[in-house]
C-alpha positions as CSV (number, residue, x, y, z in Angstrom):
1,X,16.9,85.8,41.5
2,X,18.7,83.6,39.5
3,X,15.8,82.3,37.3
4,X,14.7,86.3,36.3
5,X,18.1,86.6,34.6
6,X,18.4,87.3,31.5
7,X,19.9,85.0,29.2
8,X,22.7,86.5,27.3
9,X,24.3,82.9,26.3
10,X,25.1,82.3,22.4
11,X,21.8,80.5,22.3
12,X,19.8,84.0,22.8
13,X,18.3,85.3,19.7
14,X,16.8,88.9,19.2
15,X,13.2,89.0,17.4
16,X,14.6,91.6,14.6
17,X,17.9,89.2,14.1
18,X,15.5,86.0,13.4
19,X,13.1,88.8,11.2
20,X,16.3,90.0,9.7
21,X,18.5,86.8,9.3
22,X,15.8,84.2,9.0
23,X,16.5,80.9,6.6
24,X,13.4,82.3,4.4
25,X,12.6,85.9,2.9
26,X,10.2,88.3,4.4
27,X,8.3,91.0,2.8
28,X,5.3,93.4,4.1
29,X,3.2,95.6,1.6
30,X,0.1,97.3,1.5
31,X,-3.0,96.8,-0.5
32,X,-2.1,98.4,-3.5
33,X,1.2,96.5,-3.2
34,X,4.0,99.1,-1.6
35,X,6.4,97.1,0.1
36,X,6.6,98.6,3.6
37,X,9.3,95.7,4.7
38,X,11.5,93.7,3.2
39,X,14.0,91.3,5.7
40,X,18.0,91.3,4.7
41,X,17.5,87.4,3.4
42,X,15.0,89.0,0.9
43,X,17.2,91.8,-0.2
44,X,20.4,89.6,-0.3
45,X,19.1,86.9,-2.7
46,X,17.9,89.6,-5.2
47,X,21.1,91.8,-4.7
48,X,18.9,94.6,-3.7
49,X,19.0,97.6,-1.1
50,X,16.7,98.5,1.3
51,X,16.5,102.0,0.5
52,X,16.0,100.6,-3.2
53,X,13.4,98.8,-2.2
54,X,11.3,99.3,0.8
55,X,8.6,102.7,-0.3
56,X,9.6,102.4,-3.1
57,X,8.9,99.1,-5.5
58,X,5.5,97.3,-5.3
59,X,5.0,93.2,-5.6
60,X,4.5,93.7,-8.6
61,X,8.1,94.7,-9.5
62,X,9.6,92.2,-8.2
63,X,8.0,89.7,-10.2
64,X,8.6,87.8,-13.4
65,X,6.2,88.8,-15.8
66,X,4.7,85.7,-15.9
67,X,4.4,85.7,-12.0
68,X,3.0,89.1,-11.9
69,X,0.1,88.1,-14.7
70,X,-0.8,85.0,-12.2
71,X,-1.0,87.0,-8.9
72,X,-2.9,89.5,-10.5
73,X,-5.9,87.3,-11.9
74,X,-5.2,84.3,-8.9
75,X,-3.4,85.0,-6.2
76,X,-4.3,88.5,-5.2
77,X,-8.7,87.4,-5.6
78,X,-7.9,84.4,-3.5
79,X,-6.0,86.5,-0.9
80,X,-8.8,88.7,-1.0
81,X,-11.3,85.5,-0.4
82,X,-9.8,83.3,2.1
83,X,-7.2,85.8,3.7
84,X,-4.2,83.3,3.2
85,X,-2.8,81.3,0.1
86,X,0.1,78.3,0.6
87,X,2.6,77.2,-1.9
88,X,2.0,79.0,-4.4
89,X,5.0,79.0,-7.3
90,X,6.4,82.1,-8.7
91,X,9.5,83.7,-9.6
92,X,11.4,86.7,-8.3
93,X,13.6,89.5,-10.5
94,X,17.1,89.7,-9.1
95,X,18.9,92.9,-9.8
96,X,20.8,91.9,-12.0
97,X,17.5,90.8,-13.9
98,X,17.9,86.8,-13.8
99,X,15.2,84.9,-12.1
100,X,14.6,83.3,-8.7
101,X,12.3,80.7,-8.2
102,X,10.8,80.9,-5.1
103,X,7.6,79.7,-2.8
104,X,5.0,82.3,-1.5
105,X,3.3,82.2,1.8
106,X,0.7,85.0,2.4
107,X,-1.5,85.8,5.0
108,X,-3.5,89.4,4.8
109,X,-4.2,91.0,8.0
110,X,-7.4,93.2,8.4
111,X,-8.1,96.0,10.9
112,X,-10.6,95.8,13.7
113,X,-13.5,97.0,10.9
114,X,-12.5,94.4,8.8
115,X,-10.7,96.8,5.7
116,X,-7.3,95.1,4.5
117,X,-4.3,96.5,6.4
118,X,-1.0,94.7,5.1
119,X,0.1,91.7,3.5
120,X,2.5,89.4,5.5
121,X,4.5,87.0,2.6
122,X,7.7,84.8,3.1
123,X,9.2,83.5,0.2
124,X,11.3,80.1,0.2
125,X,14.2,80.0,-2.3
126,X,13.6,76.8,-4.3
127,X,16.4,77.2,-6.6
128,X,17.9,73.9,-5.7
129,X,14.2,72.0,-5.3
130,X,14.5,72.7,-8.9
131,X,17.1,71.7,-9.8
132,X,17.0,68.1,-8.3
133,X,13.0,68.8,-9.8
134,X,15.1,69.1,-13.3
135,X,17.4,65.9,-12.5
136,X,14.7,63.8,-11.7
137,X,12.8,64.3,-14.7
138,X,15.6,63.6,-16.6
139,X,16.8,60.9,-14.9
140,X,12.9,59.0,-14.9
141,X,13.4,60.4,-18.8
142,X,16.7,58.0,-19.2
143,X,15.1,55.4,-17.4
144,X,11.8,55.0,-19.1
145,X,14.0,55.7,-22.5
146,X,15.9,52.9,-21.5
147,X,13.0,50.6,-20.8
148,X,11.6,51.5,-24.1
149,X,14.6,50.9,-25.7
150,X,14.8,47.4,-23.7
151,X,11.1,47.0,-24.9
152,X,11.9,47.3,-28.2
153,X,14.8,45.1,-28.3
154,X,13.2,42.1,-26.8
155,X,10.7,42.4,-29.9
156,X,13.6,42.7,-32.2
157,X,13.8,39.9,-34.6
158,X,17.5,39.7,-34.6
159,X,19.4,39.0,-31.8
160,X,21.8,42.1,-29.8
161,X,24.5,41.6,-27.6
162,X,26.4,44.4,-25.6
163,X,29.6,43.9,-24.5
164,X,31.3,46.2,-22.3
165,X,35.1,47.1,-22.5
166,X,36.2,44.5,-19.9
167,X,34.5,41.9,-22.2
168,X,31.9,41.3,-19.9
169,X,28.3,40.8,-21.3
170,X,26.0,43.7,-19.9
171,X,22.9,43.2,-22.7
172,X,21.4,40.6,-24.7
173,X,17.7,40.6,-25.9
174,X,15.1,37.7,-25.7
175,X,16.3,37.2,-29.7
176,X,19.7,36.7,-29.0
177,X,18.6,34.0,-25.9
178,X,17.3,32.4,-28.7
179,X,20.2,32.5,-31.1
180,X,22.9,32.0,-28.9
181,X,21.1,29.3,-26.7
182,X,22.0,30.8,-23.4
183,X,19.6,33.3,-20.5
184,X,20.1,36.3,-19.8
185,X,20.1,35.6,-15.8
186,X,22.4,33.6,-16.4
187,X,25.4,35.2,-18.7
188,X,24.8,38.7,-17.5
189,X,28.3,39.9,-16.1
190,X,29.9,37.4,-17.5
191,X,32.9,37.2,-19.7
192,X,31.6,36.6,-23.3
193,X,34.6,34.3,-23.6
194,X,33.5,31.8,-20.8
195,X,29.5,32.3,-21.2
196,X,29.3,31.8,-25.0
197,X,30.9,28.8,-26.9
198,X,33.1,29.8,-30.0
199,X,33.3,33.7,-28.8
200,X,37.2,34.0,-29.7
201,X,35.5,33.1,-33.8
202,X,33.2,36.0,-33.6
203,X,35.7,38.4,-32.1
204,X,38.5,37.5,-34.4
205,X,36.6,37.4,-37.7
206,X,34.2,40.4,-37.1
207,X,35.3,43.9,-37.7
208,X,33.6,46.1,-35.0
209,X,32.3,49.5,-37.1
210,X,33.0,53.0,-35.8
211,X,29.9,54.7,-34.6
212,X,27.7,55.8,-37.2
213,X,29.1,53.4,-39.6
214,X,27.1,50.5,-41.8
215,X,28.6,47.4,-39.9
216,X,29.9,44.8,-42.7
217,X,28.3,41.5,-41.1
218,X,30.0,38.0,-41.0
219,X,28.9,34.5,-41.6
220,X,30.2,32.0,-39.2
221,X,29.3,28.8,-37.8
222,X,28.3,28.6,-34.1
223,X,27.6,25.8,-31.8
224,X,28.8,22.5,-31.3
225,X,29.0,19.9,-34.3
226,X,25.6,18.1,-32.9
227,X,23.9,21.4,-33.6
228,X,26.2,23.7,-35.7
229,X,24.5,26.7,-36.6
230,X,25.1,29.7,-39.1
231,X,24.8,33.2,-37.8
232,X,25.1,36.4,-39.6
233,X,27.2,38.7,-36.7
234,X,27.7,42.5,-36.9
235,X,29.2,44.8,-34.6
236,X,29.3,48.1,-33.7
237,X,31.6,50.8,-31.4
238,X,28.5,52.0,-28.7
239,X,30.9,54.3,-27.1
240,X,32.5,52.4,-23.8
241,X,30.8,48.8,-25.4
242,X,30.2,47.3,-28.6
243,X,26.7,46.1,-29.9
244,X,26.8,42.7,-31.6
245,X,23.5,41.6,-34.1
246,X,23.1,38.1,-34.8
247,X,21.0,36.9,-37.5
248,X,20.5,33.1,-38.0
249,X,21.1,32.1,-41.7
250,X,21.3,28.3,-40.9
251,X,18.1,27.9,-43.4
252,X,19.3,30.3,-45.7
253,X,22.6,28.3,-46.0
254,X,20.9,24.9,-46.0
255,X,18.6,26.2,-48.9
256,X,21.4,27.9,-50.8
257,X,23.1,24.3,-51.0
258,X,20.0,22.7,-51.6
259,X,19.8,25.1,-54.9
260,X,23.7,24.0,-55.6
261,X,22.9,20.4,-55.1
262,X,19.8,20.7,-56.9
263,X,21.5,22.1,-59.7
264,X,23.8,19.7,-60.2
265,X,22.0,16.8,-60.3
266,X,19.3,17.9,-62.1
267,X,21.9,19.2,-64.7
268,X,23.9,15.5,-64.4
269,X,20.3,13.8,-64.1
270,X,19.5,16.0,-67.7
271,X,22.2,15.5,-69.4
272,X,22.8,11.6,-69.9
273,X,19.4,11.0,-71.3
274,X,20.1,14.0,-73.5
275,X,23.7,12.8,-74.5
276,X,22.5,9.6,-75.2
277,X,19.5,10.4,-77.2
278,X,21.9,13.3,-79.0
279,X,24.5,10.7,-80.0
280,X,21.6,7.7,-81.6
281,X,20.0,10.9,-83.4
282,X,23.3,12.1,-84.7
283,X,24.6,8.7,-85.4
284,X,21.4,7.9,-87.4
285,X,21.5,11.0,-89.4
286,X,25.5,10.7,-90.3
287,X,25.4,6.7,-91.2
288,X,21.8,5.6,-92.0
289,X,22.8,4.3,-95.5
290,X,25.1,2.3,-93.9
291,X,23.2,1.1,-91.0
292,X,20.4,-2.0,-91.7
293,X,17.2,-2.0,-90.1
294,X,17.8,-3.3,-87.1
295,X,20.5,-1.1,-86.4
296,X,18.5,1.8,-87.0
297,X,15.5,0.6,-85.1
298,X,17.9,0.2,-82.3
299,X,19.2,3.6,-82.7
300,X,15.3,5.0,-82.8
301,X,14.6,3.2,-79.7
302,X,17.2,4.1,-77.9
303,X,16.4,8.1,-78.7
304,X,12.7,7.2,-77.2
305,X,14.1,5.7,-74.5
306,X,15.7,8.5,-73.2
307,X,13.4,11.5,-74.5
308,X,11.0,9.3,-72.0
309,X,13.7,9.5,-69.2
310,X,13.9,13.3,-70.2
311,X,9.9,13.6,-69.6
312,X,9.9,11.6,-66.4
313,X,13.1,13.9,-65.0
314,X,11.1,16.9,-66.0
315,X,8.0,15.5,-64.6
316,X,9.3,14.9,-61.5
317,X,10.5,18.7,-61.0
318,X,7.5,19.8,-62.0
319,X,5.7,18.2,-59.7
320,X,7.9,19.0,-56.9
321,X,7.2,22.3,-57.1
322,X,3.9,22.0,-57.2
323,X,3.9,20.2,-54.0
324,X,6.1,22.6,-52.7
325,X,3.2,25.5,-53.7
326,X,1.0,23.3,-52.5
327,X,-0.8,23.0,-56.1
328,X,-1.6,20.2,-56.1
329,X,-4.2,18.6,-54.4
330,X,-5.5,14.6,-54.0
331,X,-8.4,13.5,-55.3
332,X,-10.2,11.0,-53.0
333,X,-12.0,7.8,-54.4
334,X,-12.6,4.4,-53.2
335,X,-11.0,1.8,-55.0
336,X,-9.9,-1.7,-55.1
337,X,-5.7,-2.5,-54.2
338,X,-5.5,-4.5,-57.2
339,X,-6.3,-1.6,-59.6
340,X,-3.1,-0.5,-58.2
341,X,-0.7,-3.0,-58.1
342,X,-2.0,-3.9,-61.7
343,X,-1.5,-0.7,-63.1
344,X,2.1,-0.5,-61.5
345,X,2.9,-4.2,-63.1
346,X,2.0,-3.0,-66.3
347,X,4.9,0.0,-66.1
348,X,7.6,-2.0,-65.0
349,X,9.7,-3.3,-67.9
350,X,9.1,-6.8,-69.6
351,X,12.6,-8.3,-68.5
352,X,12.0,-7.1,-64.3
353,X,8.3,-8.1,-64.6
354,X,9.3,-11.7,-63.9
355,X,10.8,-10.9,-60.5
356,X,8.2,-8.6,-59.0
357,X,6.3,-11.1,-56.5
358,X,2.9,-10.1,-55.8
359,X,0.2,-10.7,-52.8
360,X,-3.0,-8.7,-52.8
361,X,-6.4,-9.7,-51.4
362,X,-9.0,-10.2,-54.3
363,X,-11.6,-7.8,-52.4
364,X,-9.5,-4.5,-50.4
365,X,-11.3,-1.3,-50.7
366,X,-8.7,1.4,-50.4
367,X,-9.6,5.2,-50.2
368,X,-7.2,7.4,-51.9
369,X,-6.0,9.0,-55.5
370,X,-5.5,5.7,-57.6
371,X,-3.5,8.0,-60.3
372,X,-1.3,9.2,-57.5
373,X,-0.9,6.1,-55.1
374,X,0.1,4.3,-58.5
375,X,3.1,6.8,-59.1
376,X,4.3,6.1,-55.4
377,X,4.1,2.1,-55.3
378,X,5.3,2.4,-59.1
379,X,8.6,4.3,-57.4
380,X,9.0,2.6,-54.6
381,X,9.2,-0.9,-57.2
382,X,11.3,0.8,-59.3
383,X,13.8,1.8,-56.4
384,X,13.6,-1.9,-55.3
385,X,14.9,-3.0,-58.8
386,X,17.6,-0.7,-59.3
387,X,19.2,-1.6,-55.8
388,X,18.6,-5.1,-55.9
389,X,19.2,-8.2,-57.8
390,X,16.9,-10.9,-56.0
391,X,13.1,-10.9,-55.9
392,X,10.9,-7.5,-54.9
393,X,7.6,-8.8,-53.3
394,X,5.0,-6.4,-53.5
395,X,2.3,-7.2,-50.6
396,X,-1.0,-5.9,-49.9
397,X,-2.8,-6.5,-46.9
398,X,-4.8,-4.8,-43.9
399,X,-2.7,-3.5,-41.1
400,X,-4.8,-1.5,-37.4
401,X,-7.8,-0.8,-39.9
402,X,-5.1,0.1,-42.5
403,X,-4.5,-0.7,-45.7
404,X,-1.1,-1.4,-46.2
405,X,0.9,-1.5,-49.4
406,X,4.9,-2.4,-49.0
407,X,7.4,-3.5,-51.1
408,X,10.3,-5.5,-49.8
409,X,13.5,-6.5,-51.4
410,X,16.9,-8.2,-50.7
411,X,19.6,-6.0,-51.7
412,X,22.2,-4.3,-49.7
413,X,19.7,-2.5,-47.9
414,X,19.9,1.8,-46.1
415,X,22.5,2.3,-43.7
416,X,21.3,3.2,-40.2
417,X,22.5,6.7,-40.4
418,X,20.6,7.8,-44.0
419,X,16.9,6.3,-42.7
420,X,15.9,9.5,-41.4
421,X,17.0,11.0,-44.9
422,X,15.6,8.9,-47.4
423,X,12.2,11.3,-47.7
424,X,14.7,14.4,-48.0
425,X,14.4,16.3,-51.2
426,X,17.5,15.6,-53.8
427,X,18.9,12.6,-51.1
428,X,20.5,10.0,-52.6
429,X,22.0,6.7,-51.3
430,X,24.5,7.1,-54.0
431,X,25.4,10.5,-55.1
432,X,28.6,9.6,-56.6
433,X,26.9,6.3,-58.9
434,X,29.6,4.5,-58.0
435,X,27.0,1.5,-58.7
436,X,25.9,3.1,-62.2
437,X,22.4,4.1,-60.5
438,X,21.4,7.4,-61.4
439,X,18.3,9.8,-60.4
440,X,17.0,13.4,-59.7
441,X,16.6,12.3,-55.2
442,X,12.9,13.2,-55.5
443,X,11.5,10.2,-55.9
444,X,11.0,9.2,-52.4
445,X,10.4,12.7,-51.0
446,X,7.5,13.0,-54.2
447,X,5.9,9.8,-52.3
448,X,5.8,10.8,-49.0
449,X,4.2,14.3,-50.0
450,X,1.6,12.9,-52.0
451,X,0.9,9.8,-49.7
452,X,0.0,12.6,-46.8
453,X,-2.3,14.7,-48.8
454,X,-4.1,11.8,-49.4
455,X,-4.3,11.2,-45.4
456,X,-2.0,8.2,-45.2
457,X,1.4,7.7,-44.0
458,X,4.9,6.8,-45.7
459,X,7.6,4.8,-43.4
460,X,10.7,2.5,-43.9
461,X,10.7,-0.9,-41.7
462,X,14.2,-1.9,-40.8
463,X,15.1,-5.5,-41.9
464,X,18.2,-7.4,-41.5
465,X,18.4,-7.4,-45.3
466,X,17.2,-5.5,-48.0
467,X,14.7,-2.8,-47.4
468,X,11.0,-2.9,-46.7
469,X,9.2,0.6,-47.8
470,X,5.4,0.7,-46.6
471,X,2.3,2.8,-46.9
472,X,-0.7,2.6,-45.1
473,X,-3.7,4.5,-46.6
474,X,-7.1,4.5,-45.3
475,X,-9.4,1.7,-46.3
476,X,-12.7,2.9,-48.3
């Protein structure tokens, strides 16, 4: 019949070709581990014979040492205990004495009385399970490198930007967001040159290092002119991109030309009072046979004038830096207004006294430092005289459960733009004295320091002339 034919299409398969030929190796031995079969598969990945092999090698031979120690004290028990073991890595000796790592399979077959007949194994070349094994773990290696690295950079103080050969930002840490203004999300693939304002600068003036090399950084300004910024930028060569630093030095800048400036003026500020008191002591000394009294009284006077202009200079700076070290604290009384404004009227000189105008309530309790509060109101007069030639009126009077002390005169008054500077350390209306009005510039900032630590508040109140200076202190 045609049904009981045998098949002898391509698709028929002898039992000893699959034994022989199968896709995994085969191997039969005995107890005491003589292999009594070994399948061509087997033989052909160690580059062994049969006749080398079969009756003649144990298991145990064709492991790797350290594959023979574990089936010894694991493998062959367990075997022994449950008949069968899965999965169970090892590694087989070629002939050639290199190593396969392989797969085993076991199951152990027993007689009819229950004694241990032979072993049945297959073995699974895992050579290339390895290998990808080997690729992956270096691949999560690189990747959680990489995420440590990007950990690490986003807790960076300065800022790092990598640019890629094409110009195109591929990096930039949480920092140099910060510095540079801009997000990630948003400038990532982007062309430096379009994502970041004032790019063309950085690449023209900074020298990119070869690898290995100390970069030499570069000071340039960044930003628009509404908020110009100084950055410190270094780069480096990181192979197929380079790796920019940015470091903002904007306070480091505006503190190295608050030295300069501070310098100078306190060096210009120094050196009239000591000119002047040089030249009356020198004149004095050279011609005081010839001079009458008078002359020399004027001479002595005019040498204390000025050693008492040298004192309040040096008094000022010293005081400014105690502030600025916060030395200095406020001691807090109650006290009448009037002790103050009197005090200051007795410091202002005889021929100005007549134009100070004053208004103070007989009975205002004020809280504060009357030694301190006198040196502000005292500088805020004096200012008023020097910039003014009318009347300075000098009012005291209670203001939202304040007590509020201003002082008011009629001269040419503070341009719009320098009212937010006025309380700025070494600011002066006029730093060239083209009016003759001199001064160290801490005068005002002095005030406002020691009007806060006494829990008050310093302000200026626009007027259509002259300026109006106030400070409101809590009343006792």
């Amino acid at each position: 019949m045609e049904g009981s034919r045998q098949d002898t299409g391509p698709l028929h398969e002898s039992a000893e070709d699959l034994y022989e030929n199968a896709p995994v190796g085969y191997l039969s031995f005995v107890p005491d581990g003589t292999i009594v079969r070994a399948n061509r598969t087997l033989l052909t990945w160690l580059s062994l014979e049969h006749d080398d092999v079969v009756g003649r090698l144990r298991l145990h031979d064709l492991l790797a040492p350290g594959s023979r120690i574990y089936h010894e004290t694991h493998v062959a028990p367990l075997l022994q205990m449950q008949d069968e073991v899965h999965e169970i890595a090892g590694e087989l000796l070629r002939g050639d004495g290199t190593r396969l790592p392989v797969l085993l399979n076991a199951v152990l077959v027993r007689d009819h009385s229950g004694e241990a007949r032979v072993v049945r194994a297959t073995f699974l070349d895992v050579s290339e399970r390895r290998r990808y094994e080997r690729e992956l773990l270096r691949a999560r290696a690189e990747a959680e490198a990489r995420a440590r690295a990007a950990l690490t950079l986003d807790h960076v103080a300065e800022g790092v930007l990598l640019v890629g050969e094409d110009g195109r930002i591929e990096l930039l840490n949480a920092a140099a967001e910060a510095v540079l203004g801009v997000a990630a999300a948003e400038v990532a693939g982007r062309s430096a040159a379009e994502a970041l304002p004032g790019w063309e600068l950085v690449t023209s003036r900074v020298a990119v290092a070869r690898r290995g090399a100390l970069p030499a950084p570069e000071v340039l300004p960044f930003g628009g002119r509404q908020e110009e910024r100084w950055l410190s930028v270094a780069a480096i060569d990181a192979g197929d991109a380079v790796a920019y630093t940015f470091r903002d030095v904007t306070a480091e800048r505006d503190l190295d030309r608050l030295r300069t400036e501070m310098v100078a003026i306190v060096s210009h500020e120094l050196r009239t009072p000591l000119t002047g008191a040089y030249g009356a002591a020198k004149t004095l000394l050279a011609r005081r046979a010839e001079l009458d009294d008078a002359q020399q009284t004027a001479l002595l006077e005019l040498v204390v004038d000025q050693a008492e202009r040298l004192a309040r200079i040096l008094d000022q700076i010293l005081l400014t830096s105690a502030l600025d070290t916060s030395n200095l604290d406020a001691r807090l009384l109650a006290f009448e207004a009037h002790e103050v404004v009197d005090a200051v009227l007795q410091g202002v000189a005889a021929g100005d006294r007549g134009r100070v105008i004053v208004s103070v309530p007989d009975r205002l309790a004020v809280q504060g430092d009357l030694d301190r509060l006198r040196q502000v109101i005292a500088n805020l007069v004096d200012n008023a005289l020097k910039y003014s030639d009318g009347p300075v009126r000098l009012t005291v009077a209670e203001h939202d459960l304040s007590a509020r002390f201003t002082v008011a005169d009629e001269g040419a008054g503070i341009p719009a733009a320098d009212r937010d500077r006025v309380f700025e350390k070494f600011f002066r209306l006029d730093p060239a004295q083209r009016r003759g009005i001199g001064g160290t510039g801490l005068g005002l900032y002095i005030a406002r320091e020691l009007v806060q630590r006494m829990g008050g508040r310093i302000g200026y109140l626009p007027r259509d002339r002259g300026t109006c200076f106030y400070v409101d202190l809590p009343p006792a």
